[in-house]
C-alpha positions, 0 to 999 in steps of 0.5 A: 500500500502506498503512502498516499493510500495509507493517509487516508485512514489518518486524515488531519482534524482540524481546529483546535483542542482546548476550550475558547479563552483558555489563555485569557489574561495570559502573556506569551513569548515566541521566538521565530513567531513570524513564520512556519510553526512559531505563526502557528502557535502564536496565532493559535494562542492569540486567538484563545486570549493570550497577549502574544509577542513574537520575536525574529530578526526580520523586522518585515516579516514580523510587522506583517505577521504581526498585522496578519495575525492581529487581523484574523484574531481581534487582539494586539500582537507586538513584534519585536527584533530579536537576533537570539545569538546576541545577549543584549539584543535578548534582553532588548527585545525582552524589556520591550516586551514587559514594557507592553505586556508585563512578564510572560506566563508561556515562552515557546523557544522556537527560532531554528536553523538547519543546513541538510549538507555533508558536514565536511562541505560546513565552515566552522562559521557555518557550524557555530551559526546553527548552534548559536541560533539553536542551543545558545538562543535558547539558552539566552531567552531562557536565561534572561526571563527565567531569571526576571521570572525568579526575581519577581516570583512568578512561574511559566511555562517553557516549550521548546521544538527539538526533533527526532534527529536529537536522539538518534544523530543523523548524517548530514544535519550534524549542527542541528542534531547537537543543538537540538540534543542540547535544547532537550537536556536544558529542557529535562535539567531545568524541569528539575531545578526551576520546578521550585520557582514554579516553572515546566519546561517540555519539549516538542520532538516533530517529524517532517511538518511541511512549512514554507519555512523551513522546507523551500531551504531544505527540500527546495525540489520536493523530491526528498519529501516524496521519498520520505512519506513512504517511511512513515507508517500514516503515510503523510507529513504533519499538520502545523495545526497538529503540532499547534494543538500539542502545544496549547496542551503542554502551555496550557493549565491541563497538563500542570504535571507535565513536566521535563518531558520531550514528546515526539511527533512523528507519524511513527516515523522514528520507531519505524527507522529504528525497527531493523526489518521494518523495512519488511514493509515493502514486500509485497503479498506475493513475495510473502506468499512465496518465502511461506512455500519456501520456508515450509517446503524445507520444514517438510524436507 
């Protein structure tokens, strides 16, 4: 059955999961919220009530994201420049923040970058760029509001977007892989000792979710995502509303003991590469029908 075929038995629902104003009076802080999943999930909790900030380095995309968003949802939403590398520009965009909403109650770490490259063909800049962006922006974001949080003795809850590949390395995304294992043991450590100043920190491990964003750069043809699906036992890449509703779940009040948990979003895709006869799958009813004459006519031999 082809992966086209075997979609239709997992359809994608949309809307979202959890009540209307669920967030009401609530501040959230999104980083890479001008495009892809960070749009999503910062246009999912606006429309649930939530003053939303979303930051990013590109001061156009974010202005009209920002107006996009406001205008399909009835509530303001302030951008803020934000170059996550940089300590300073953090706690910039971060006072302008509290300045317009007061201390966030959720912050989502969602800024990325990847390069699909043979790592031998990467500068060192190259490298340093991803990691920077990934586990070094995380932790900049992190650190800043995690400490105005704990001075002012106010709890949060923190998420951030890994991916399967953290666990398991993978060729070719070397950069990203390391940073992303790094985003998870922050998420598992501070889940232990920030838990006392009233915080979660939980992380969202996806599979392939096709966004303009991040997949025009990675997979520009298209041809590598068509190879892809087959390796995914619902045969189809995921919704951005799927992961936003996985989101809303861990940020929100519903899930208060949910914490230092990494929660993987694959379609099966993870189990099924590590599985070494999984790829079994391809054999087709005939061949299998022919290895059973051949097995029992050596038993009966």
């Amino acid at each position: 059955m082809s992966a086209k075929e075997r979609s239709k038995y997992f359809p994608v629902k949309q809307g979202l999961m959890v009540p209307p104003d669920a967030f009401k009076g609530k501040v959230a802080f999104v980083t890479g919220g001008a495009t892809g999943l960070g749009y999503g999930m910062a246009t999912a909790l606006s429309q649930l009530g939530a003053d939303v900030v979303i930051a990013s380095r590109s001061e156009d995309r974010l202005n009209k994201s920002a107006e996009e968003i406001s205008k399909s949802t009835g509530r303001k939403v302030f951008p803020v420049r934000m170059d996550v590398r940089r300590t300073d520009d953090v706690a910039a965009a971060v006072d302008k923040a509290v300045g317009e909403f007061g201390l966030p109650d959720l912050i989502i770490n969602n800024a990325a970058g990847n390069f699909i490259s043979p790592t031998e063909r990467l500068s060192a800049n190259a490298f340093a760029t991803i990691i920077g962006i990934v586990l070094q922006g995380t932790a900049n974001v992190t650190l800043d509001l995690g400490k105005r949080l704990i001075k002012e003795g106010r709890g949060a809850a923190f998420l951030a977007i890994s991916a399967d590949y953290a666990t398991s390395g993978s060729g070719f995304v070397v950069p990203s892989a390391c940073a992303k294992a790094g985003v998870e043991a922050m998420t598992r450590s501070l889940a232990v000792e920030w838990a006392r100043y009233g915080m979660r920190f939980n992380c969202i491990s996806p599979g392939p979710i096709e966004t303009k964003g991040a997949f025009s750069r990675l997979d520009p043809t298209g041809q590598f995502m068509e190879k892809f699906m087959e390796r995914i036992p619902v045969g189809r890449a995921g919704d951005v509303n799927e992961l936003v509703n996985l989101a809303l779940y861990l940020l929100s009040d519903y899930s208060t003991w949910m914490n230092g948990q990494v929660i993987r979003l694959n379609g099966g895709e993870f189990p099924c590469g590590a599985g070494m006869f999984n790829g079994l799958l391809q054999v087709t009813e005939e061949q299998w029908d022919a290895l059973e004459a051949m097995i029992r006519s050596v038993k009966g031999s």
